[in-house]
C-alpha positions in Angstrom: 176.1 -96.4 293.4 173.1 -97.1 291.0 171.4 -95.4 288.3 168.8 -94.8 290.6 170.7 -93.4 293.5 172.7 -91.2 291.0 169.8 -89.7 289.6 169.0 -89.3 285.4 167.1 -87.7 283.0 163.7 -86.5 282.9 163.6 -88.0 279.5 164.8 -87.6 275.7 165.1 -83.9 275.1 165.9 -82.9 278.7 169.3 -85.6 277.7 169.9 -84.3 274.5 169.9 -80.3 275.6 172.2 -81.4 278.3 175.1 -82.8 276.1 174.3 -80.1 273.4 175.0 -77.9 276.5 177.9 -79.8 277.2 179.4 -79.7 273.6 178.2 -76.6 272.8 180.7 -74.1 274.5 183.5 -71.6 274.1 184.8 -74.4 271.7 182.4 -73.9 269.7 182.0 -70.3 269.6 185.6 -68.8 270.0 188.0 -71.9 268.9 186.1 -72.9 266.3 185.9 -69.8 263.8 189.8 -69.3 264.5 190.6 -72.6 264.0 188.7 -72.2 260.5 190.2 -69.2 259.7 193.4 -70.7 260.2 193.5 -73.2 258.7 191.8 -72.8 254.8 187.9 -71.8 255.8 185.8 -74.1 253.5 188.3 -76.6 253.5 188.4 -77.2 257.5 184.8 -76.6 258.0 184.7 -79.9 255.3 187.0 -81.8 256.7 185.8 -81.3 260.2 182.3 -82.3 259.1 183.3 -85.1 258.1 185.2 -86.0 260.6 182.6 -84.9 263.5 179.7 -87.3 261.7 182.4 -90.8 261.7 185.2 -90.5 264.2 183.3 -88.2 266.5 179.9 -89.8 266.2 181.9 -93.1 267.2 183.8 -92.0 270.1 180.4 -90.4 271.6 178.6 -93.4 271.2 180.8 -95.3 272.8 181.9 -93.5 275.7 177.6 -92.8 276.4 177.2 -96.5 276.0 179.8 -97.5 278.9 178.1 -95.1 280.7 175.0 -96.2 280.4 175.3 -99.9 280.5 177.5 -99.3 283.9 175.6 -96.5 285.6 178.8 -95.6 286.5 181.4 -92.7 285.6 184.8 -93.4 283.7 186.5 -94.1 287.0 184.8 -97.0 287.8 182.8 -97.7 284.0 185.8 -99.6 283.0 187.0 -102.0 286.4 183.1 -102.5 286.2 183.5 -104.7 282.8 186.4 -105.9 283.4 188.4 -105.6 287.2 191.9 -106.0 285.0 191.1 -102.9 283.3 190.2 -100.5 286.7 192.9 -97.7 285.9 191.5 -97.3 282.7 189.6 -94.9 282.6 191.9 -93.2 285.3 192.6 -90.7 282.8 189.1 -89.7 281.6 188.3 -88.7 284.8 191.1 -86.1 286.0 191.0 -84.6 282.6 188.3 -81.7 283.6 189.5 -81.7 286.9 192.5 -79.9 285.1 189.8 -78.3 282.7 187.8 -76.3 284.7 190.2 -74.0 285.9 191.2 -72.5 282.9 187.8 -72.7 281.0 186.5 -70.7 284.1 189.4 -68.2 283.9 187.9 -67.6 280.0 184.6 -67.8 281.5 185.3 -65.0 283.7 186.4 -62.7 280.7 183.3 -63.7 279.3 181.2 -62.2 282.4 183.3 -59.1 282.6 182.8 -58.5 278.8 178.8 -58.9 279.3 179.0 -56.7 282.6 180.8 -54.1 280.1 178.3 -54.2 277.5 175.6 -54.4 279.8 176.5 -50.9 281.6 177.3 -49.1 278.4 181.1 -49.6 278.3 180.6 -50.6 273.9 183.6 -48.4 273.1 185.5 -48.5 276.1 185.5 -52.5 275.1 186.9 -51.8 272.1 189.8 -49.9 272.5 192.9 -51.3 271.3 194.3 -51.6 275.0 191.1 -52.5 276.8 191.8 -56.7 276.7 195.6 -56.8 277.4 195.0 -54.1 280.3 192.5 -56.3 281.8 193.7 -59.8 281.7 196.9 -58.3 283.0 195.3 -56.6 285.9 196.1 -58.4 289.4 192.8 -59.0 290.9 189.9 -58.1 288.6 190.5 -61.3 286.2 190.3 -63.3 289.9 187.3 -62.2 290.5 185.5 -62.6 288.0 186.5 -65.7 287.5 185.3 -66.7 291.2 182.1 -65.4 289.8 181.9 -67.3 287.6 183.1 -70.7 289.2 180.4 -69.9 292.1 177.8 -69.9 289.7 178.9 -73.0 287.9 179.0 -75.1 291.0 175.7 -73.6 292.4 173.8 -75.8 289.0 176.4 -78.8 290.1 175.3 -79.2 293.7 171.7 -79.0 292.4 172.0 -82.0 290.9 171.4 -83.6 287.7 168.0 -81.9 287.4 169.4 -79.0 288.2 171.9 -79.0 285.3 169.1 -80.4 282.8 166.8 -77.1 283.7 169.5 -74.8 282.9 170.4 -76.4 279.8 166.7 -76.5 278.7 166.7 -72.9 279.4 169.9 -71.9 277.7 170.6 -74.3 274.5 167.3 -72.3 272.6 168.5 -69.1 273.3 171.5 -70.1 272.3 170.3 -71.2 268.9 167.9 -68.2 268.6 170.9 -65.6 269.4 173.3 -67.9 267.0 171.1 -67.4 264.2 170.1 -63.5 264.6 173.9 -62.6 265.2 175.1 -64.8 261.7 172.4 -63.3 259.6 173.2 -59.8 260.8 177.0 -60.3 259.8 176.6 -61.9 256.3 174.7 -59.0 255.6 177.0 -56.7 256.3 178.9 -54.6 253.8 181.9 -56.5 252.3 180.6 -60.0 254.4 180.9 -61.8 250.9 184.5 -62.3 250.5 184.6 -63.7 254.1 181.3 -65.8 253.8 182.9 -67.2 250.3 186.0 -67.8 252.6 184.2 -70.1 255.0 181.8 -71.8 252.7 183.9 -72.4 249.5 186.3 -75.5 250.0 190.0 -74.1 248.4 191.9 -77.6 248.4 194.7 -75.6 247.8 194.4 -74.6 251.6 194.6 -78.0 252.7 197.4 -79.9 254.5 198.2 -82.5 257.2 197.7 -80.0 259.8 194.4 -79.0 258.5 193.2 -82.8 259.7 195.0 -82.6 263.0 193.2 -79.1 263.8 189.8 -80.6 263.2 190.9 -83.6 265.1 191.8 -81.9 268.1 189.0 -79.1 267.7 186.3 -82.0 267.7 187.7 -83.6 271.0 187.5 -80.1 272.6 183.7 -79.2 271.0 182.2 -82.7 271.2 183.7 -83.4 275.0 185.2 -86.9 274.1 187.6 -88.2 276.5 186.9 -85.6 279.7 184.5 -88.1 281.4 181.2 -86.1 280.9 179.6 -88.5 277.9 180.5 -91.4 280.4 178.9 -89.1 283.3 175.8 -88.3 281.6 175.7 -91.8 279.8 175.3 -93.2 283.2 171.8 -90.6 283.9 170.6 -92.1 280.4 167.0 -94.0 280.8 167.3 -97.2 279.0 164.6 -96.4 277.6 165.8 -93.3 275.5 166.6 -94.1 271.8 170.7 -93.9 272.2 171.7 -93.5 268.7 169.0 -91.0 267.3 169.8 -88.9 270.4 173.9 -89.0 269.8 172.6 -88.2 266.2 170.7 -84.7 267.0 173.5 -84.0 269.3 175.8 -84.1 266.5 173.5 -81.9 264.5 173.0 -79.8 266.8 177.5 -79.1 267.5 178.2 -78.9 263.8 175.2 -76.4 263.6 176.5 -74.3 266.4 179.9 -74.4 265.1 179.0 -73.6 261.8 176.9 -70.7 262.8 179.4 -69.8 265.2 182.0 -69.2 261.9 179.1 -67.6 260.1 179.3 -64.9 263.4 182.4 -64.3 263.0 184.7 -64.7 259.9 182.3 -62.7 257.3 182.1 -59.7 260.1 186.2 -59.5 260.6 186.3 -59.5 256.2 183.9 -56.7 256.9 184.7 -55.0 259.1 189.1 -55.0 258.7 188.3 -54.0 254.7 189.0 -57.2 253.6 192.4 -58.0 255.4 192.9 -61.6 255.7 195.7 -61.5 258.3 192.8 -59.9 260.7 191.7 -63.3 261.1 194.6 -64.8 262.6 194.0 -63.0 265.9 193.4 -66.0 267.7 191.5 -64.8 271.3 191.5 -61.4 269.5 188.7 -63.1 267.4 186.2 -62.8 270.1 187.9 -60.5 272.7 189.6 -57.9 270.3 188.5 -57.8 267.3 184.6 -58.3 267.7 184.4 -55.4 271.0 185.6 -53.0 267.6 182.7 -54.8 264.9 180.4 -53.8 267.2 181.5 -50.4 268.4 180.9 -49.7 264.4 177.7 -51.0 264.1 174.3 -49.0 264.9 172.6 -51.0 268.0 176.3 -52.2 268.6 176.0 -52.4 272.4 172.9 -54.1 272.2 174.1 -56.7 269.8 177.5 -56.9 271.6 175.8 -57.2 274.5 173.6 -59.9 273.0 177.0 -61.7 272.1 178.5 -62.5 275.2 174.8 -63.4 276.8 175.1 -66.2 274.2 178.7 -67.3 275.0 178.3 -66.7 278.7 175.5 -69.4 278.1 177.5 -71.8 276.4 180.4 -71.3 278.7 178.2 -71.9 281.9 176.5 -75.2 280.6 180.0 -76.6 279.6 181.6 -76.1 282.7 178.6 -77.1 284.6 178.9 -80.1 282.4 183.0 -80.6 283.4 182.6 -80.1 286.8 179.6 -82.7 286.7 182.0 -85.0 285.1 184.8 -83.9 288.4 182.0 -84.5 290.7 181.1 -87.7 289.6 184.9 -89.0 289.7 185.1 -88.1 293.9 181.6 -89.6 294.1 182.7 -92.9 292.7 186.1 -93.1 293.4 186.1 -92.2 297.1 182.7 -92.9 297.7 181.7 -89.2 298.8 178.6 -87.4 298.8 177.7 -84.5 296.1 178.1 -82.2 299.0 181.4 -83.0 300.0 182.7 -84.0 296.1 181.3 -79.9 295.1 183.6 -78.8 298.3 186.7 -80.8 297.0 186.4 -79.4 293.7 186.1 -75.9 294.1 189.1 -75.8 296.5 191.0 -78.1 293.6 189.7 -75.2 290.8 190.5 -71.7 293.0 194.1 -73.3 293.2 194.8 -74.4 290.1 192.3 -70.8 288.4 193.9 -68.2 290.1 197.8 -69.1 288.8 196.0 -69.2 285.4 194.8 -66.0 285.6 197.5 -64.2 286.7 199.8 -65.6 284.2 198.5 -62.9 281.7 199.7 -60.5 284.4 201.9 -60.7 287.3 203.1 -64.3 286.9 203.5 -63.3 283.1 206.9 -64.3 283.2 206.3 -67.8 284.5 205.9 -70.8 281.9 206.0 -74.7 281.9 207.5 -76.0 279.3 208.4 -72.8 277.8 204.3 -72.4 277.7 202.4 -69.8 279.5 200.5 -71.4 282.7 196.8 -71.2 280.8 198.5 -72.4 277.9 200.0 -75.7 279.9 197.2 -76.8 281.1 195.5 -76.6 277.8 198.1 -78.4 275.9 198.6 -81.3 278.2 195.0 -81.7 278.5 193.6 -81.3 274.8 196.7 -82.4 273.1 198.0 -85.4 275.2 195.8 -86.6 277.8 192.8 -86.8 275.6 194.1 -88.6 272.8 195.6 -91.0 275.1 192.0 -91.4 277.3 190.4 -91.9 274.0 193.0 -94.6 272.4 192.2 -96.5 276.1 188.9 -96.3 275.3 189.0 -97.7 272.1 191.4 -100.8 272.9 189.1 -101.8 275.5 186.2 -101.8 273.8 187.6 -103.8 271.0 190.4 -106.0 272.1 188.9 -106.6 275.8 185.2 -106.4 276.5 183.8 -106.6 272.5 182.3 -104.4 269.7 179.4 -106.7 270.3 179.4 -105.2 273.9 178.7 -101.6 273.0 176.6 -102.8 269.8 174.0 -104.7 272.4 173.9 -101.8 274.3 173.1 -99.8 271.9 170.0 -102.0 270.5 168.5 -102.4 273.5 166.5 -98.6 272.9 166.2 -98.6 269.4 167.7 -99.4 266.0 171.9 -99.1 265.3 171.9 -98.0 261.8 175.9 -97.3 261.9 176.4 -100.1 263.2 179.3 -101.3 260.3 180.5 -97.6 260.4 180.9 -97.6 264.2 182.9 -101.3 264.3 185.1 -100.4 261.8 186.6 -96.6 263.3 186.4 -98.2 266.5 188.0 -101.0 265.8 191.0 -99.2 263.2 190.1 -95.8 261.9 190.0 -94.2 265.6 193.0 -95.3 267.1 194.9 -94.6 263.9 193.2 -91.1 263.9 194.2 -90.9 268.2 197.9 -91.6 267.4 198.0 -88.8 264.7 197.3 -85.8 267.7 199.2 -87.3 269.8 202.0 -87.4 267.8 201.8 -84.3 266.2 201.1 -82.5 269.5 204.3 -83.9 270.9 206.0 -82.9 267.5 204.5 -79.6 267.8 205.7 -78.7 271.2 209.1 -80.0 270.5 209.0 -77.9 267.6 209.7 -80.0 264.6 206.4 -79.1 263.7 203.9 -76.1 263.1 200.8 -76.3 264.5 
């Protein structure tokens, strides 16, 4: 299947909204500022910077290249290059299939907390109970998350052009509702200590596990190693300047995250009278915690309302961009139609969804691995499969087909001005970086470590 057959992108920006859209999610918004309250404030937001503009800017380009210079998905990007190397990229392309489930079961609370807000349910959200009572409800968590799945494939079966107009539409709001939200917290009554938490680097805050967090919390907010840069790589016009738009991308994640933190971390200070262990709340961040900010706040259902519009955004274009990614692997793989390959993967995300949602619940009791079933699926996804698809990704390019490979690639639209940076974490900074998550993941849930 050709470029041409497959579809692609209208041009520059309608490419760079839709992997902003597909970065920018509930990654972004609700891991992120946890992460960063977790783990030191300043000092993660630093690191993770840092990390996000070398390792990550790598990773991107590369998997984007593949998929441009192939025209094909991960499934088939690699055995194009090189038929020895077929099973490749195997695992890039069932990683969202076991995504999308359980981002559309959080997607679903998403809806239902807008659907609250939106018919005047602001303190009725924030009761202490209101969260656990509903995620452990039977069928209202199920439904929404249908919801929410049906309007996620609906964009899918569209097309490419289909997911480039909703990403056009929502990555400016998104921005715009960022920005209004972050300035309205920082201003808040006792937002300093908070906003001097996130923006002040305390190296005494930082440890090992402050490097593996960012690691792993780029993977998740950049989408490296689920397929989709490799997807929407394949779209890409030659003609479209590859590195300058991998560049805004980048800007544009680490200014969403940043903002996202900026939402969030000075409002809890403000908010819990200064109580640092408020911040470890984890989901509570979003779903808990923020529901009570607002109820105390004068316009609070408005701007809570306002909120969830702007995560319910972010949500949607990153699963439209993982299903997308699903899609493509049944398209190339098997050789099906869209129609067919949207069919296939709705009936593989309602069975795999519902036990995810009612492991809060009724099937509470259940776990693998001594992990709740949400839980699972995220670990073995984010924490091994990913690291392992990326460290793939990285031998091949260069022990089998060539830096030069990715490096010509890249040229042929425009200049490479990272070039040295790009060989040299490709070549040993990335997969020295890979084997650090996977390791301590695998530590971590054998429980020599703390995550």
């Amino acid at each position: 299947m050709n470029t041409t057959e497959r579809g692609s992108f209208s041009g520059k920006l309608g490419y760079i909204l839709t992997v902003a859209g597909s970065a920018v999610g509930l990654g972004n918004i609700w891991r992120f500022p946890y992460l960063a309250a977790k783990y030191g404030g300043g000092i993660f937001l630093l690191v993770y910077i840092i990390l996000a503009v070398t390792f990550g800017y790598t990773l991107v380009l590369a998997e984007t290249a593949l998929g441009r210079k192939t025209g094909k998905s991960a499934i088939a990007a690699f055995g194009d290059l090189n038929k020895k190397s077929k099973g490749m990229g195997f695992i890039n392309a069932i990683i969202p299939i076991f995504i999308v489930p359980y981002y559309c079961v959080i997607g679903g609370w998403v809806l239902k907390y807008f659907s609250v807000y939106m018919t005047g349910g602001a303190m009725k959200a924030a009761e202490d109970t209101y969260f656990t009572g509903y995620v452990s409800n039977v069928s209202e968590p199920i439904v929404w998350t249908v919801v929410f799945i049906a309007a996620s494939l609906l964009f899918v079966f569209l097309g490419v052009k289909g997911i480039e107009k909703a990403s056009k539409f929502a990555m400016p709001i998104l921005a715009v509702l960022s920005l209004i939200i972050a300035i309205y917290s920082v201003t808040r009554p006792g937002s300093l200590e908070g906003l001097k938490f996130y923006l002040i680097p305390n190296f005494n805050n930082f440890s090992f596990m402050t490097i593996v967090a960012a690691l792993g919390q780029m993977f998740y907010s950049l989408s490296i190693a689920m397929g989709i840069l490799f997807a929407y790589g394949s779209y890409m016009n030659k003609k479209i300047d590859m590195e300058s738009s991998i560049k805004q991308i980048e800007i544009f994640d680490i200014g969403i995250a940043f903002i996202a933190g900026l939402m969030i971390i000075p409002a809890v200070f403000s908010f819990s009278g200064g109580d640092p262990a408020a911040l470890n709340a984890g989901p509570g961040l979003m779903f808990v915690t923020l529901p009570k900010v607002f109820a105390s706040m004068k316009l609070g259902g408005v701007i809570g309302g306002t909120f969830f519009v702007l995560v319910f955004f972010a949500a949607l274009t990153s699963a439209i961009s993982l299903m997308e990614a699903s899609i493509a692997f049944f398209m190339d793989g098997f050789k099906l139609s869209r129609k067919a390959s949207c069919a296939i993967m709705a009936c593989i995300t309602l069975v795999i969804a519902v036990p995810c949602s009612l492991g809060f619940g009724l099937w509470d009791g259940v776990t693998l691995l001594g992990m709740g079933i949400l839980d699972f699926f995220d670990f073995m996804t984010n924490s091994i499969l990913m690291p392992i698809a990326a460290l793939l990704t990285c031998i091949f390019i260069a022990k089998v087909v060539g830096v030069k490979t990715i490096v010509e690639e890249v040229k042929c639209s425009g200049e490479f001005k990272r070039e040295k940076l790009f060989t040299i974490t490709i070549t040993y900074l990335a997969p020295a970086f890979l084997l650090i998550i996977l390791v301590s993941s695998i530590l971590s849930a054998m429980g020599f470590i703390k995550m």
